[in-house]
PDB file of the backbone (N, CA, C, O) and the ligand in Angstrom, with CONECT records:
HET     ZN  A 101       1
ATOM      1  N   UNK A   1      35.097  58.879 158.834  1.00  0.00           N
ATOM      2  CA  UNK A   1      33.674  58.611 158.654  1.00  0.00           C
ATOM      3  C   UNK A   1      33.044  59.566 157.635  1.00  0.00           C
ATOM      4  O   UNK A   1      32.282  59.035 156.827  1.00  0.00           O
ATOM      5  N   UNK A   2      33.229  60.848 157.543  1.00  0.00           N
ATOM      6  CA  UNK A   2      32.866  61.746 156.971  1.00  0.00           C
ATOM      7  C   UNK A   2      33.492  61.493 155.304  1.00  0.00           C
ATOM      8  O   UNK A   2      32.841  62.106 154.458  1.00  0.00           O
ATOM      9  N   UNK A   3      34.304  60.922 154.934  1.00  0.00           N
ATOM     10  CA  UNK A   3      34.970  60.547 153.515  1.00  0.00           C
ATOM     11  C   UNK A   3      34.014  59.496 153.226  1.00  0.00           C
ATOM     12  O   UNK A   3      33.461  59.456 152.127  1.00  0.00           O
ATOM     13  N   UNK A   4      33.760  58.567 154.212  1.00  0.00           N
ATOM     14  CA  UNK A   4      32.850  57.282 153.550  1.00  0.00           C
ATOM     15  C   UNK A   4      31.251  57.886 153.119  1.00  0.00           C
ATOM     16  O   UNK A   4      30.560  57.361 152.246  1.00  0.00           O
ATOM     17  N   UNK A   5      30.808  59.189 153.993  1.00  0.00           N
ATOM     18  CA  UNK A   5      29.657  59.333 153.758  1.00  0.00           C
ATOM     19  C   UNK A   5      29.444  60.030 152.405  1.00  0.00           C
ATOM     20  O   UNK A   5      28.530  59.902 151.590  1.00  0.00           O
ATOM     21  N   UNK A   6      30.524  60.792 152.391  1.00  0.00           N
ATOM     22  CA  UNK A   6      31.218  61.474 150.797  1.00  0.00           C
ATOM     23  C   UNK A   6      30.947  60.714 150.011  1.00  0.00           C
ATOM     24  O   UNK A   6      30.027  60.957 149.231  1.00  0.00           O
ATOM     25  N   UNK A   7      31.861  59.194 149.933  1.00  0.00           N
ATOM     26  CA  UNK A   7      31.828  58.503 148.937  1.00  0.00           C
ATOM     27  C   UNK A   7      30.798  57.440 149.087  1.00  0.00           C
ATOM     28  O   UNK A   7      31.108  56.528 148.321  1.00  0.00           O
ATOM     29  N   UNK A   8      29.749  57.169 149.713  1.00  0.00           N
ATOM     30  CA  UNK A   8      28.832  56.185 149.428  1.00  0.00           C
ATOM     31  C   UNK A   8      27.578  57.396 148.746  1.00  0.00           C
ATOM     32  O   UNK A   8      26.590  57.083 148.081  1.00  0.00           O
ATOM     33  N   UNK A   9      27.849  58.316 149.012  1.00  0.00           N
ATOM     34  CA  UNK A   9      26.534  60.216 148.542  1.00  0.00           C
ATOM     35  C   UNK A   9      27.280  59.829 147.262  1.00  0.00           C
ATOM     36  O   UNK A   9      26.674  59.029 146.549  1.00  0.00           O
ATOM     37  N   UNK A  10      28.749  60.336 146.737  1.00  0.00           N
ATOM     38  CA  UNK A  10      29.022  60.216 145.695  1.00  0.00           C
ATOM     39  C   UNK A  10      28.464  59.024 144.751  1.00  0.00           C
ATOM     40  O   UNK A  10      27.804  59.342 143.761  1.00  0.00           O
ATOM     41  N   UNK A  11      28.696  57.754 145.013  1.00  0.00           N
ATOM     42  CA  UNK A  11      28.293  56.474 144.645  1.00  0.00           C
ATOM     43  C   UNK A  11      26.718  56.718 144.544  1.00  0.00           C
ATOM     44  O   UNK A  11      26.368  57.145 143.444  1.00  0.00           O
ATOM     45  N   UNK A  12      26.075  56.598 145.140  1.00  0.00           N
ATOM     46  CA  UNK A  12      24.946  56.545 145.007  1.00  0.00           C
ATOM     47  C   UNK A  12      23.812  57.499 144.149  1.00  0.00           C
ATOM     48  O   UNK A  12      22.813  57.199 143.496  1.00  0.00           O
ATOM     49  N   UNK A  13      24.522  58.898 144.507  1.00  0.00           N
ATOM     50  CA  UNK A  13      23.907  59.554 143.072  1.00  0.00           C
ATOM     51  C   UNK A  13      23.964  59.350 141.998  1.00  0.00           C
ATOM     52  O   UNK A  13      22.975  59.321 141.265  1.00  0.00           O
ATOM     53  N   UNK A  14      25.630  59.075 141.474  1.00  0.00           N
ATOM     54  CA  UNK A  14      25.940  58.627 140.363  1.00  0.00           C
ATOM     55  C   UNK A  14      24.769  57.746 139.282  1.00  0.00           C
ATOM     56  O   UNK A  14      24.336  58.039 138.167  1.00  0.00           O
ATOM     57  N   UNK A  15      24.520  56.599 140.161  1.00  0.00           N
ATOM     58  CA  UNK A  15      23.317  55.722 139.871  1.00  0.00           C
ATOM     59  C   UNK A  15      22.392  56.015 139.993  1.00  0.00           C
ATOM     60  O   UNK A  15      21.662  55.517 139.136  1.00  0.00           O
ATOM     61  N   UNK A  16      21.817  56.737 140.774  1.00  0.00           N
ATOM     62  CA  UNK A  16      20.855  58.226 140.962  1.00  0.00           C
ATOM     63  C   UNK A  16      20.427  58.473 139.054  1.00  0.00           C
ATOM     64  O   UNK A  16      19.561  58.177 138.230  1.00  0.00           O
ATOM     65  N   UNK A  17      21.569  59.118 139.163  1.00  0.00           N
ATOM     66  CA  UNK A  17      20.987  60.093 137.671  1.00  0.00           C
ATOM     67  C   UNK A  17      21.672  59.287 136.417  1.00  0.00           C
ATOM     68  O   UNK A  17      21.863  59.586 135.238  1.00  0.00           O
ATOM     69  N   UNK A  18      21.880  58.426 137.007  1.00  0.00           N
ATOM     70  CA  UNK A  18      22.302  57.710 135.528  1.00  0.00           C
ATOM     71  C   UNK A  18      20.100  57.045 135.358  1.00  0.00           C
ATOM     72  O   UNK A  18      19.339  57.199 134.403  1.00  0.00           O
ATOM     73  N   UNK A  19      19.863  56.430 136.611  1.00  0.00           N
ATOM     74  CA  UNK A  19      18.453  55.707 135.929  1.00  0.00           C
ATOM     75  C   UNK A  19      17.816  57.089 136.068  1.00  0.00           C
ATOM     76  O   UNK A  19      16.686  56.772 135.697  1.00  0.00           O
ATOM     77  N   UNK A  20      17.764  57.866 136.227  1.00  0.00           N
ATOM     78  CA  UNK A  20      16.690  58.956 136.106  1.00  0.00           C
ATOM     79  C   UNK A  20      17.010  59.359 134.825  1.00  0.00           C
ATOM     80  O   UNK A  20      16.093  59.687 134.071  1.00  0.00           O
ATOM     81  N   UNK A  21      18.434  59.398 134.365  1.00  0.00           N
ATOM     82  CA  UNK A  21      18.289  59.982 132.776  1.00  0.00           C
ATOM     83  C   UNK A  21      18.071  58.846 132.062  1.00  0.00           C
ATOM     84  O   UNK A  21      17.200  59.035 131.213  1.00  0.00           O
ATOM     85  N   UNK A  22      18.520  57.716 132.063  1.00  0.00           N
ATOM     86  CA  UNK A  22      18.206  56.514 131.626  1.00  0.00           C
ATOM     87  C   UNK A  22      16.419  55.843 131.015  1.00  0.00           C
ATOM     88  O   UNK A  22      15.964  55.421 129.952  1.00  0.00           O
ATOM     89  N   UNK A  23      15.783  56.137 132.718  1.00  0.00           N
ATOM     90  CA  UNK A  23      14.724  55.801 132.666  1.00  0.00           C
ATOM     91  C   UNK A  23      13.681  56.729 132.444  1.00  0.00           C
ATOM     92  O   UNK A  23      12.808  56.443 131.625  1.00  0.00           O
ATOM     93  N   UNK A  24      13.651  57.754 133.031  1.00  0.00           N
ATOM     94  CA  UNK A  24      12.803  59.034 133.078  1.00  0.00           C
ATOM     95  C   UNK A  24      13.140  59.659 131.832  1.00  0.00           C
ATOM     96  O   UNK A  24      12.426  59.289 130.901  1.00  0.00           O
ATOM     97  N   UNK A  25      13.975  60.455 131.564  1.00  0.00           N
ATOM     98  CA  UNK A  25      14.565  61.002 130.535  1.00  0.00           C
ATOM     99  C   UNK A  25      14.229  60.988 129.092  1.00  0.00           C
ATOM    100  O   UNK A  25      13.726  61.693 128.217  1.00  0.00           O
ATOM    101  N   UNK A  26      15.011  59.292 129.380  1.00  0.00           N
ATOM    102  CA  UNK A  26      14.485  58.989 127.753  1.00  0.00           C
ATOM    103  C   UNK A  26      13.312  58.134 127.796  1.00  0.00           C
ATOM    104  O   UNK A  26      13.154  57.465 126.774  1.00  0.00           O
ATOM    105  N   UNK A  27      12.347  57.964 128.821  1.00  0.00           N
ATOM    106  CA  UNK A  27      11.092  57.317 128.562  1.00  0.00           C
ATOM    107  C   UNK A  27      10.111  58.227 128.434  1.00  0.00           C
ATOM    108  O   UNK A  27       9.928  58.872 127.402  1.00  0.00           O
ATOM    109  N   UNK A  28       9.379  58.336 129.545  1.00  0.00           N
ATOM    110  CA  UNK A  28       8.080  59.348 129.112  1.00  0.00           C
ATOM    111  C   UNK A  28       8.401  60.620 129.110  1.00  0.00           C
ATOM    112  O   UNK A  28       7.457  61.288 128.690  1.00  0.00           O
ATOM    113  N   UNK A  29       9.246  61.200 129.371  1.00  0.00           N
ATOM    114  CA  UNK A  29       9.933  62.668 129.275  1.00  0.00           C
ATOM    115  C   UNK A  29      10.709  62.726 128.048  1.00  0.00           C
ATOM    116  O   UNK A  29      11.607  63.568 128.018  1.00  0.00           O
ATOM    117  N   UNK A  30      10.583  62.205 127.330  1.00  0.00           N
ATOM    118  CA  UNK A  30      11.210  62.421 125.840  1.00  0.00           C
ATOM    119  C   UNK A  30      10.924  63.448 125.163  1.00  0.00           C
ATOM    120  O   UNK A  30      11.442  63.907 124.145  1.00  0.00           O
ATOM    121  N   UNK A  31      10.125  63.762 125.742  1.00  0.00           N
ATOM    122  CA  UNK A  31       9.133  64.839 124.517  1.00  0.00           C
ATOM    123  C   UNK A  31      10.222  66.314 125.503  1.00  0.00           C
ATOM    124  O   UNK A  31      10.218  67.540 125.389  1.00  0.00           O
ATOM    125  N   UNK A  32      10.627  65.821 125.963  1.00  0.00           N
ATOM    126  CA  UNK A  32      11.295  67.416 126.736  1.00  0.00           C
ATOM    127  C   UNK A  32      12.746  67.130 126.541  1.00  0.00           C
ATOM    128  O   UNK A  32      13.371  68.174 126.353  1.00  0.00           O
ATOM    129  N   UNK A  33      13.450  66.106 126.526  1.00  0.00           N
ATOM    130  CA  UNK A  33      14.890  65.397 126.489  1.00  0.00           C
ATOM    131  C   UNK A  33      15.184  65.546 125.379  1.00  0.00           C
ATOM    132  O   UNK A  33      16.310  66.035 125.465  1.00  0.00           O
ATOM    133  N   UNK A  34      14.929  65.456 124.286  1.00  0.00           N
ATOM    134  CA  UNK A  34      15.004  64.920 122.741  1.00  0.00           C
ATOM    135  C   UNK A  34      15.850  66.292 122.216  1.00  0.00           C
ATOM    136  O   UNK A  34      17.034  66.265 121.878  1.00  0.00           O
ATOM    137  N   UNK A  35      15.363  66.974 122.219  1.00  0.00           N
ATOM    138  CA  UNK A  35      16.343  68.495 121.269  1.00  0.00           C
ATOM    139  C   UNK A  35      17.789  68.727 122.062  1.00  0.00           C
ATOM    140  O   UNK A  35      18.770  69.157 121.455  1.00  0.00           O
ATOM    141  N   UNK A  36      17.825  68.354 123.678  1.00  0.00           N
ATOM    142  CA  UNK A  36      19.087  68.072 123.952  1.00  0.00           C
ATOM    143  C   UNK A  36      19.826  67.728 123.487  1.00  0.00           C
ATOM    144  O   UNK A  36      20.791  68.433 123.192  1.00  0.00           O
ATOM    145  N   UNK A  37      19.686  65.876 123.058  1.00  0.00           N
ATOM    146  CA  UNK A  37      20.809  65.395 121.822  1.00  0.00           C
ATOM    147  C   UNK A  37      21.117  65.561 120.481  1.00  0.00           C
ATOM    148  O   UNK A  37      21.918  64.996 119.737  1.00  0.00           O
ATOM    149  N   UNK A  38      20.095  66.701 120.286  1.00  0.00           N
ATOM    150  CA  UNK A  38      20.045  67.459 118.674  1.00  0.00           C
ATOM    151  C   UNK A  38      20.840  68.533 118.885  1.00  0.00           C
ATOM    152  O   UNK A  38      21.428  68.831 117.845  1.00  0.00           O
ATOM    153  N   UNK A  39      21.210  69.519 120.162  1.00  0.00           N
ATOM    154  CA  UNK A  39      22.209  70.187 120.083  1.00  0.00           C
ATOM    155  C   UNK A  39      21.780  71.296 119.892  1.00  0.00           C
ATOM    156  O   UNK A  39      22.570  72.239 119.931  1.00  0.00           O
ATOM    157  N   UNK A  40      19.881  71.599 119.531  1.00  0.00           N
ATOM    158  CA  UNK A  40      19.566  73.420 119.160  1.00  0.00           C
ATOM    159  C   UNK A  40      19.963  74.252 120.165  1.00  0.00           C
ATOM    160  O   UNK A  40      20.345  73.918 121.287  1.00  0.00           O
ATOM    161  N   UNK A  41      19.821  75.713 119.567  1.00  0.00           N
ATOM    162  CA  UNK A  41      20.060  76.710 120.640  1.00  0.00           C
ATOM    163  C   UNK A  41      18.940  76.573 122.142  1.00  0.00           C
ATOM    164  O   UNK A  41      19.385  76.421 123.280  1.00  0.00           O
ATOM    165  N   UNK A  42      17.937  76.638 121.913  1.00  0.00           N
ATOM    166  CA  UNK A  42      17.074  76.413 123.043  1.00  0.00           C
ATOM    167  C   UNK A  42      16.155  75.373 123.170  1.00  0.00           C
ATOM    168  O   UNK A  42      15.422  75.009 122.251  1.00  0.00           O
ATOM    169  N   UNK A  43      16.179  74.831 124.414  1.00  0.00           N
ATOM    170  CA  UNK A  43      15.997  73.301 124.544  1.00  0.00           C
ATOM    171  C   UNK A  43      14.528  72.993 125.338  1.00  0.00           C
ATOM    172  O   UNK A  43      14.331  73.839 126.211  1.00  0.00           O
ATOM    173  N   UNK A  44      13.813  72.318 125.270  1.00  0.00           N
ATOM    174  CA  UNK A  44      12.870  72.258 126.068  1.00  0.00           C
ATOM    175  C   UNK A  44      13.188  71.229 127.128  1.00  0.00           C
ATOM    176  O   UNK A  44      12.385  70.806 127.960  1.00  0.00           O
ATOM    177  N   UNK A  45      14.710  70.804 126.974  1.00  0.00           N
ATOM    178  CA  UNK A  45      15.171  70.452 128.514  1.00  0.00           C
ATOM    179  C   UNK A  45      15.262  70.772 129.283  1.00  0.00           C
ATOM    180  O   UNK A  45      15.036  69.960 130.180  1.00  0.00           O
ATOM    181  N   UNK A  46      15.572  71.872 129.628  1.00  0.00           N
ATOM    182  CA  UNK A  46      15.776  73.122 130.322  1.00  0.00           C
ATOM    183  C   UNK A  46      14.712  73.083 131.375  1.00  0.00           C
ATOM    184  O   UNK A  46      15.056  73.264 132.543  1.00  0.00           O
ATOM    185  N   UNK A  47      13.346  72.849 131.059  1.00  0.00           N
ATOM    186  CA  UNK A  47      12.337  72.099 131.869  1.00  0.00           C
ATOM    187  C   UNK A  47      12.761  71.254 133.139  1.00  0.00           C
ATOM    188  O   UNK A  47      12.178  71.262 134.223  1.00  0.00           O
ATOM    189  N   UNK A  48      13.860  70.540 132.810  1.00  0.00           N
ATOM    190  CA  UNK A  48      14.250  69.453 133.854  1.00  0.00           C
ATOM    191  C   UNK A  48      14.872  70.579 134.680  1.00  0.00           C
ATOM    192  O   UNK A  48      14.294  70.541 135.766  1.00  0.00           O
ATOM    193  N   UNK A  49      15.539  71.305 134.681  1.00  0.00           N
ATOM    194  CA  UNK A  49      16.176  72.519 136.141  1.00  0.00           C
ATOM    195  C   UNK A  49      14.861  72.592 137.209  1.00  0.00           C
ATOM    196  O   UNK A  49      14.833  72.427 138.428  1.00  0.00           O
ATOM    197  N   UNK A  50      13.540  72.982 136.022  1.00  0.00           N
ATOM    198  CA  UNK A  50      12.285  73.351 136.927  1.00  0.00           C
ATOM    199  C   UNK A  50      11.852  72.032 137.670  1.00  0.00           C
ATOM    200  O   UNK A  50      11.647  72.039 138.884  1.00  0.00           O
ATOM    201  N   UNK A  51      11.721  70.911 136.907  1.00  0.00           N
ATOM    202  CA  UNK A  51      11.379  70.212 137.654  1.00  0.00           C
ATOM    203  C   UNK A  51      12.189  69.194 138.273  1.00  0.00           C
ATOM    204  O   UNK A  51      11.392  68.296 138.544  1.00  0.00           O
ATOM    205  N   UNK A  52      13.204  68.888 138.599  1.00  0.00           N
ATOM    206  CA  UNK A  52      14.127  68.756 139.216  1.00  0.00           C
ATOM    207  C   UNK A  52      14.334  69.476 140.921  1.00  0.00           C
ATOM    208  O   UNK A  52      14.741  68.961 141.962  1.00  0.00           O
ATOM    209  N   UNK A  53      13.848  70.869 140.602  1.00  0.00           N
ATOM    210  CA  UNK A  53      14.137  71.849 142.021  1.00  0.00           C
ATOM    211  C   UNK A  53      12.916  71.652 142.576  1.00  0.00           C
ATOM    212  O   UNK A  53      12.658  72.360 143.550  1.00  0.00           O
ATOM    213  N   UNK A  54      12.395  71.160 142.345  1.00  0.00           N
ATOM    214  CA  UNK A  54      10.857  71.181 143.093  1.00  0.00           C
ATOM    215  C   UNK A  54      11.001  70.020 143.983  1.00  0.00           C
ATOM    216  O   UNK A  54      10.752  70.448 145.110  1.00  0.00           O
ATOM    217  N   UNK A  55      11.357  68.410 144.066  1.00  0.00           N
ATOM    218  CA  UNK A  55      12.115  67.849 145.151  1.00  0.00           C
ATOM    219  C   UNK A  55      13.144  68.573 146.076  1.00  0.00           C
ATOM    220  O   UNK A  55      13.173  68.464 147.302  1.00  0.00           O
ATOM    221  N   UNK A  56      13.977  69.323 145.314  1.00  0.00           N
ATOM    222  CA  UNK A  56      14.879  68.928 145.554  1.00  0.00           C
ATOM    223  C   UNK A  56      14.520  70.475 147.220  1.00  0.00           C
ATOM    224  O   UNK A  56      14.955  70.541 148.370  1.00  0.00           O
ATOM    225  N   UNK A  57      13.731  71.224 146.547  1.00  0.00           N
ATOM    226  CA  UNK A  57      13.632  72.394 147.712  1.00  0.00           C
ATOM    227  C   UNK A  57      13.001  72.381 148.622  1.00  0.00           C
ATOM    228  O   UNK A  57      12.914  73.219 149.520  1.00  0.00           O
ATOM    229  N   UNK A  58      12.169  70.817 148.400  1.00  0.00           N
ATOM    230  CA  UNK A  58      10.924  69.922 149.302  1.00  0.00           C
ATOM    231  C   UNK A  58      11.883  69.571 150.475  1.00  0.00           C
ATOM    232  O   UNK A  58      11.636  69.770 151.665  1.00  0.00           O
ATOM    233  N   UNK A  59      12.881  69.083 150.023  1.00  0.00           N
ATOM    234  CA  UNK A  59      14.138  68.090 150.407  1.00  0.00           C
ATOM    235  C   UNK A  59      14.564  68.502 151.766  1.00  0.00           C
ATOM    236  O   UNK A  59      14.659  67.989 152.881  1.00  0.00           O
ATOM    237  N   UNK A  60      14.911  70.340 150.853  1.00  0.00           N
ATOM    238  CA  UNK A  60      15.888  71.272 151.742  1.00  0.00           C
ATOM    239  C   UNK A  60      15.146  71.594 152.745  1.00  0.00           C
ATOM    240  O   UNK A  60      15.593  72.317 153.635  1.00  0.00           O
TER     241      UNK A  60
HETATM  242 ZN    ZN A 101      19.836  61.806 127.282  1.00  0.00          ZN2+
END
């Protein structure tokens, strides 16, 4: 039971952060995403750690 809950958590994030980078990411958060795929030294992606942990410590 504990492997299926593994792999339906696994499964399901996957798709998780595929539409969050998909949709969020590259839609109205562009303005923070964008120098990511340019590759500079410092990114204003980096933003997403901050806001990202703020669910996620709601969560915890
Ligand atoms: Zn991207």
């Amino acid at each position: 039971m504990n492997f299926i809950i593994t792999l339906v958590t696994f499964i399901l994030m996957e798709g998780a952060t595929w539409v969050i980078h998909k949709c969020l990411m590259h839609g109205f958060m562009w303005f923070l995403h964008k120098d990511h795929h340019d590759h500079s030294a410092l990114e204003k992606n980096d933003y997403f750690f901050v806001i990202f942990v703020i669910p996620t410590i709601a969560l915890i």
